[in-house]
C-alpha positions as CSV (number, residue, x, y, z in Angstrom):
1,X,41.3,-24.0,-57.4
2,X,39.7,-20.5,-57.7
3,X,42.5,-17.5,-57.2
4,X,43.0,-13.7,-57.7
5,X,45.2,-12.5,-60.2
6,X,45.8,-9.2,-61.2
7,X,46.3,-8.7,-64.5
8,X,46.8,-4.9,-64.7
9,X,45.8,-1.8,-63.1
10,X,42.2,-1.8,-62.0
11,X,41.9,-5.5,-63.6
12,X,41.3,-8.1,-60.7
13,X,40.1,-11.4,-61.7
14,X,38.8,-14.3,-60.5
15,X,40.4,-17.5,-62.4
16,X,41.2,-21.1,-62.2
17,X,44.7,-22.1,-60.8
18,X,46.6,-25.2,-60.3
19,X,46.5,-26.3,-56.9
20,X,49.4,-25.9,-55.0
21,X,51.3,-28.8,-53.4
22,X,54.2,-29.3,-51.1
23,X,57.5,-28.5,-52.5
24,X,60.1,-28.8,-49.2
25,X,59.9,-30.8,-46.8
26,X,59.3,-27.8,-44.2
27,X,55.9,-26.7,-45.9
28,X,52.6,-26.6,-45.2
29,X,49.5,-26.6,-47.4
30,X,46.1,-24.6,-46.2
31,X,42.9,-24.6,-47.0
32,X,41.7,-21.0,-46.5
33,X,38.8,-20.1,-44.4
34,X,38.9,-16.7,-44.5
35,X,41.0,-13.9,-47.1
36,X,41.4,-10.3,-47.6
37,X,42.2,-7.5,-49.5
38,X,45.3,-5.5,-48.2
39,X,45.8,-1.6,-48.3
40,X,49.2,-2.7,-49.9
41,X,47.2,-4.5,-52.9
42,X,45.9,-1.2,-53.6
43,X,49.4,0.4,-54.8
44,X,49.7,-2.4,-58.1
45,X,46.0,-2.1,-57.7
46,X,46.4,1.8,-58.7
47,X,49.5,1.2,-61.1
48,X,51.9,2.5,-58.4
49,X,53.8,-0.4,-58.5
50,X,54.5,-1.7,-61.6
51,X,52.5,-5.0,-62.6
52,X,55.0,-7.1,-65.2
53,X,52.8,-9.8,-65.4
54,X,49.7,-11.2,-64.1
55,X,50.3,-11.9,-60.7
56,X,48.5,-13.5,-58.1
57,X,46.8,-11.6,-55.1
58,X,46.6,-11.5,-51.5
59,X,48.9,-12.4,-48.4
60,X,46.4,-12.6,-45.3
61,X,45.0,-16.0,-44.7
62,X,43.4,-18.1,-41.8
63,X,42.7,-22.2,-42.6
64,X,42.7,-25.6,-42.4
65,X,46.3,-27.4,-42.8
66,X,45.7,-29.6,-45.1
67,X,49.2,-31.3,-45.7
68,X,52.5,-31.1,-44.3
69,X,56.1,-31.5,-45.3
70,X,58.2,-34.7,-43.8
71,X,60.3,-31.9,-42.0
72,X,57.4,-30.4,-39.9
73,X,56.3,-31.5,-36.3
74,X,54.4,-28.6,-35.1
75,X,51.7,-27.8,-37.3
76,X,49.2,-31.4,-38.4
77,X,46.5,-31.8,-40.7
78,X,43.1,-30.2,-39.4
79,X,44.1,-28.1,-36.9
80,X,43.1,-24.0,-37.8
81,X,46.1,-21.5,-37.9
82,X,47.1,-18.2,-39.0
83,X,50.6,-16.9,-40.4
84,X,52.3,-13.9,-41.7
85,X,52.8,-12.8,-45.3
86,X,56.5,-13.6,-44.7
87,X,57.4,-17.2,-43.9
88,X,60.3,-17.5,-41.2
89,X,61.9,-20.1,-39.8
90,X,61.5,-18.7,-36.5
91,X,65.0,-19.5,-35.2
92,X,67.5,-17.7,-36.8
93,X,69.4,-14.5,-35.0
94,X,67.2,-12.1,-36.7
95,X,63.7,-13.9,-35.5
96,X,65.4,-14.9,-32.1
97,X,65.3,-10.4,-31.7
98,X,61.6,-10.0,-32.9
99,X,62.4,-9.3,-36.2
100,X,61.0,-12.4,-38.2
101,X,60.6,-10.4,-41.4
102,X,64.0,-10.2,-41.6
103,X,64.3,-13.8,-41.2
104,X,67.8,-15.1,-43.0
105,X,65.6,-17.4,-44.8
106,X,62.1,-15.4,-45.8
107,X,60.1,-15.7,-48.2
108,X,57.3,-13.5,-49.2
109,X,53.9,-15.7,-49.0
110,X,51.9,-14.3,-51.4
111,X,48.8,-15.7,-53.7
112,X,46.7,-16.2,-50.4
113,X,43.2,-15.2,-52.3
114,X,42.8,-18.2,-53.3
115,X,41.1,-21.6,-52.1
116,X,43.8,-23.2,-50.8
117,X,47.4,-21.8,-50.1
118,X,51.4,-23.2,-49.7
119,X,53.0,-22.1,-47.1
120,X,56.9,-22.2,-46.6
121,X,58.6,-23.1,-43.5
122,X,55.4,-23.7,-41.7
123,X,56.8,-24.4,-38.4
124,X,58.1,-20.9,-38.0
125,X,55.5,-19.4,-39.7
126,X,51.9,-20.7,-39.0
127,X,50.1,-20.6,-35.3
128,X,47.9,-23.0,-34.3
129,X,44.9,-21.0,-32.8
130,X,43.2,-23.9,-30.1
131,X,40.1,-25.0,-29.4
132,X,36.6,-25.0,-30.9
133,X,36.9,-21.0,-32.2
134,X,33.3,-19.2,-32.6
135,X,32.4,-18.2,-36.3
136,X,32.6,-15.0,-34.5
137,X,36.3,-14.5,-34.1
138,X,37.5,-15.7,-37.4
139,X,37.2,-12.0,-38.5
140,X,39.5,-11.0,-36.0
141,X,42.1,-14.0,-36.2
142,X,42.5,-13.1,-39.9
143,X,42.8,-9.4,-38.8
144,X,46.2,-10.6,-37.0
145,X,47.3,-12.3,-39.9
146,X,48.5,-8.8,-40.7
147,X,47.3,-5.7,-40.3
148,X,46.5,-5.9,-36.5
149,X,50.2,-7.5,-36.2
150,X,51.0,-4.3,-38.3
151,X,49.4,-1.7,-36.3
152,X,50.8,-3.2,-33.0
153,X,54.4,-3.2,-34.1
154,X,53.2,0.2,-35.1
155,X,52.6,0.9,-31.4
156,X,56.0,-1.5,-30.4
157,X,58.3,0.1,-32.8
158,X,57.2,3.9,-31.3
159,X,57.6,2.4,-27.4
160,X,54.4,3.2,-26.3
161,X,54.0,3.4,-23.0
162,X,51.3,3.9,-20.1
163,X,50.3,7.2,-19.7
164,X,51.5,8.2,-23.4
165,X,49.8,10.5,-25.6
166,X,49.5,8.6,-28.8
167,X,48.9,9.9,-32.6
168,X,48.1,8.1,-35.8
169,X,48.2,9.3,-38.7
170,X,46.3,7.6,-41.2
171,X,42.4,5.7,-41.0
172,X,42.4,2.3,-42.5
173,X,42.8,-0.9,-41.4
174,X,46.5,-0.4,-39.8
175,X,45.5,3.0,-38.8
176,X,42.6,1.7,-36.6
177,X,44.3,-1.5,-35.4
178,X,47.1,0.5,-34.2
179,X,44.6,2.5,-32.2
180,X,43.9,-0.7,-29.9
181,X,47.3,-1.1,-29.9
182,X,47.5,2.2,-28.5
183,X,44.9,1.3,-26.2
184,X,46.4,-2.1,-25.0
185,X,49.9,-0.7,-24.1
186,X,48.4,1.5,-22.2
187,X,47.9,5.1,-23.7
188,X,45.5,7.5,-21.9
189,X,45.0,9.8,-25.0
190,X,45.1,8.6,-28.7
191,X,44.8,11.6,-31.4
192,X,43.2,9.6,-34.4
193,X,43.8,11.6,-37.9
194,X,40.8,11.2,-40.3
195,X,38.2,12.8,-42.1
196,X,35.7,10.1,-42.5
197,X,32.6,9.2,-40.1
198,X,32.3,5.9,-40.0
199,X,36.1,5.7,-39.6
200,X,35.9,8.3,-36.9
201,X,33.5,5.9,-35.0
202,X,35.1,2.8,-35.4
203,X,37.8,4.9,-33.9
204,X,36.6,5.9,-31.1
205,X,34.7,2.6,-30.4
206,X,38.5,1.0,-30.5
207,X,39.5,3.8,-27.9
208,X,40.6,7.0,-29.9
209,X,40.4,10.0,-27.2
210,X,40.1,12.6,-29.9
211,X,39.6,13.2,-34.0
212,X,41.8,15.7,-36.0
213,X,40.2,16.2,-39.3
214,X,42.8,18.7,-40.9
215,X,46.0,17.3,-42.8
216,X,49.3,18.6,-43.4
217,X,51.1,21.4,-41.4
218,X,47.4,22.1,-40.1
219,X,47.2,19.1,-39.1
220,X,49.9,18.4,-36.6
221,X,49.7,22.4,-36.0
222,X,46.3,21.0,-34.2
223,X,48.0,18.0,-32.6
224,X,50.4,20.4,-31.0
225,X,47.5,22.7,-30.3
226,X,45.6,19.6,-28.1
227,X,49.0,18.8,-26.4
228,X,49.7,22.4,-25.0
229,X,52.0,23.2,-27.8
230,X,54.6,20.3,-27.5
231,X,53.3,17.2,-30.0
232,X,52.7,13.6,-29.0
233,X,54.9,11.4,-27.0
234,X,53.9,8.7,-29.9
235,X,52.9,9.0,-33.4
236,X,52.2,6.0,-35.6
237,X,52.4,6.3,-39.2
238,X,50.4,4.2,-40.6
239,X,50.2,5.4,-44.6
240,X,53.3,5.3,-46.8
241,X,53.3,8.6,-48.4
242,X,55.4,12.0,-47.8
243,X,52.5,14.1,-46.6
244,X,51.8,11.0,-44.1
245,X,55.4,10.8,-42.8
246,X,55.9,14.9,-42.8
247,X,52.5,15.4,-40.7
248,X,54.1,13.1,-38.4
249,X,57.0,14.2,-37.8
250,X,55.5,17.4,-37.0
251,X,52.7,16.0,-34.7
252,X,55.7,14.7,-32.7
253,X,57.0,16.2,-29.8
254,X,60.8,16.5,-28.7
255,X,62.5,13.1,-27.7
256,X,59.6,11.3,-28.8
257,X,59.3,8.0,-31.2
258,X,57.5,7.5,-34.6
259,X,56.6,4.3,-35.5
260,X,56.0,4.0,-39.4
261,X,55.0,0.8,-40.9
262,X,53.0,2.2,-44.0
263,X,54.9,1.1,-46.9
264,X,57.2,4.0,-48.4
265,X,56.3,5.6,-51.8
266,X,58.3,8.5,-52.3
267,X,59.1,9.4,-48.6
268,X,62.2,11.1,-47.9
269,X,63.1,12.9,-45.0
270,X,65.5,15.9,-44.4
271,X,68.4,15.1,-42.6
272,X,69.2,18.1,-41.3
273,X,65.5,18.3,-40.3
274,X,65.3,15.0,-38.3
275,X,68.5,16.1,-36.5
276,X,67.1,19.0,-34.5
277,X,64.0,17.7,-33.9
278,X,65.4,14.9,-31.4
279,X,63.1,12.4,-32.8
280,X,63.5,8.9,-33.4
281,X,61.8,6.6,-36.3
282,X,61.7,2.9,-36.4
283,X,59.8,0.9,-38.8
284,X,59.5,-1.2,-41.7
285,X,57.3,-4.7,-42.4
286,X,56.0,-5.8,-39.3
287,X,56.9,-8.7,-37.6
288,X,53.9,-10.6,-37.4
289,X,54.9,-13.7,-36.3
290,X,56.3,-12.5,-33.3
291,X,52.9,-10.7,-31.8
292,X,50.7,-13.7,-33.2
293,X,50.5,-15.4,-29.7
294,X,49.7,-12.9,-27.8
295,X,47.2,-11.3,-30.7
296,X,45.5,-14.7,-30.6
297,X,45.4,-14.8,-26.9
298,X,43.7,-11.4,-26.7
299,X,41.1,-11.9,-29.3
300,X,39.9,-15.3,-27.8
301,X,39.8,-13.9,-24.7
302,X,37.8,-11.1,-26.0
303,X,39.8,-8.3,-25.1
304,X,40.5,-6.9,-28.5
305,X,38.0,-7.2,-31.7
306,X,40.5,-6.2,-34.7
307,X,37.7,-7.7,-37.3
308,X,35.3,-4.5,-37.3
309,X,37.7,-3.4,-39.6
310,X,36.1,-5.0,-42.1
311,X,32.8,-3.5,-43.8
312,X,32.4,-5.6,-46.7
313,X,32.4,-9.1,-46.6
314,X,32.2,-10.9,-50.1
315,X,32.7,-14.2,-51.6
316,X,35.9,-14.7,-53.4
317,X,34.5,-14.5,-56.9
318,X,33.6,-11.0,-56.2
319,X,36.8,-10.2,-55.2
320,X,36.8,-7.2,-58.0
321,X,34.0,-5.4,-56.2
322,X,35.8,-5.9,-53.0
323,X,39.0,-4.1,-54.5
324,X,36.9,-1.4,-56.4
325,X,35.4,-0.9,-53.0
326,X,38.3,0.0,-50.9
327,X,39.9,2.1,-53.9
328,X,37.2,4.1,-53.9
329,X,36.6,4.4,-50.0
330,X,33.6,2.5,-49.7
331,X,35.0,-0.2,-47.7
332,X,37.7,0.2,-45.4
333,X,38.6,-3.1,-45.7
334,X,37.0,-6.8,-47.1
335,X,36.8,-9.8,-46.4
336,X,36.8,-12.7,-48.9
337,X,35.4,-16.0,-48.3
338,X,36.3,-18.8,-50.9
């Protein structure tokens, strides 16, 4: 089959890979209808995180099941689903509390740009989305595969509320999904940081009350400024990096919740610092699996469209373009079709 692998910074290629095949008895096998390229690829992408060896890319996926272990009884052959990039058995204490990414038995599903992908503990994992789904909607389904999952947990892990003033800090993919997340749970005003246009638009169109261009200390000094001095009830951080994380713990108010599910690269935050501002921060890989069902449900019913997040659509033997692309902000996110 035909697969990504990254052989080292900025060197993406498409190559020929064995197929893979069921090892236990509790996977699945799918063939993929639909791939992406991640703001996370971007950091080994970039040579932030070390790349050992040439590695196989990618870890959103919608498709076809295509073969199933003895061991599973709720996911059959032809039927279209969508998982997480962690498998989970769905059923331990940790996934029983919402937190299947912490699943005593995980497993990081990775390689998923590729033509056909393995996929562990399938029952826990995968979702069967019903009925005949429009072309139209596959966008969006593989959106949920993670980062709308992401940006809602986003929105979960800060406790947004109805009525809340919301702020997120950062403009991809997770940034903007978390802005219908926003939206959904019922925010009335959501502060959108960004400097781009088109981002800025998409923005809006997903419900963002009002842009803040500046970064930094200005920044949330201007967040404060539109909330009469006090900060945001909400702020989701949705980057990864110590400006991100310090601009959002300014931009939020006394008592108030940060929800940061950007992966961390060189964050650290004062203690004495987070003490007297009387804010509280929960975060960390999202929990996919447990929104899935309800992220499905909304974007059949047409009440969400996470898959205008993606700008560039290619087919997975230009999957280098589609990471050059995003690396250099001319895509905010793309879509691969093997």
């Amino acid at each position: 089959m035909r697969a990504t692998v990254l052989h080292a910074p900025g060197d993406v290629r498409v190559e020929d890979r064995p197929q893979p095949s069921v090892q236990q008895a509790t996977d699945a096998v799918i063939r993929t209808v639909a791939t992406c390229v991640c703001g996370s690829d971007l950091w080994d992408y970039r040579g932030i995180n070390d790349v050992a060896e040439p590695t196989p890319g990618g870890h959103e996926y919608i498709g076809i099941v295509e073969e199933v272990g003895g061991d599973v009884t709720g996911i059959k052959p032809g039927q279209l689903v969508v998982g997480s990039f962690f498998a989970s058995d769905n059923t331990c204490p940790n996934c029983k509390n919402g937190y299947q990414t912490s699943c005593l038995h995980r497993e990081f599903v990775g390689g998923a740009q590729a033509e056909y992908v393995r996929v562990p503990l399938a029952d826990g994992t995968l979702v069967h989305v019903p009925g005949d789904v429009a072309e139209e909607h596959l966008p969006s389904l593989l959106a949920c595969s993670d980062v709308m999952g992401t940006g809602w947990y986003a929105a979960v892990a800060a406790e947004v509320k109805p009525g809340d003033t919301v702020a997120v800090v950062g403009d991809g993919a997770v940034g903007l999904c978390a802005v219908i997340a926003a939206r959904e749970l019922g925010a009335t005003r959501i502060i959108v940081m960004s400097r781009h246009a088109s981002r800025q638009k998409l923005a809006r169109e997903f419900g963002a009350t009002d842009i803040v261009a500046e970064r930094g200390e200005e920044g949330a000094a201007r967040v404060k400024e539109l909330t009469g001095g006090i900060g945001a009830d909400r702020v989701l951080e949705c980057v990864g990096n110590p400006d991100s994380m310090q601009q959002a713990l300014g931009a939020t108010r006394p008592g108030g919740n940060i929800g940061f599910v950007g992966v961390p690269h060189g964050v650290q935050i004062d203690g004495e610092e987070l003490f007297f501002s009387h804010i509280a921060l929960r975060g960390g890989p999202a929990p996919v699996r447990e929104f899935l069902p309800d992220l499905i449900e909304r974007v059949l019913d047409g009440r969400i469209n996470p898959g205008k997040v993606f700008d560039l659509e290619l087919p997975l033997e230009q999957a280098a373009e589609g990471y050059r692309a995003m690396d250099e902000r001319r895509a905010i996110k793309t879509l691969l079709r093997p």
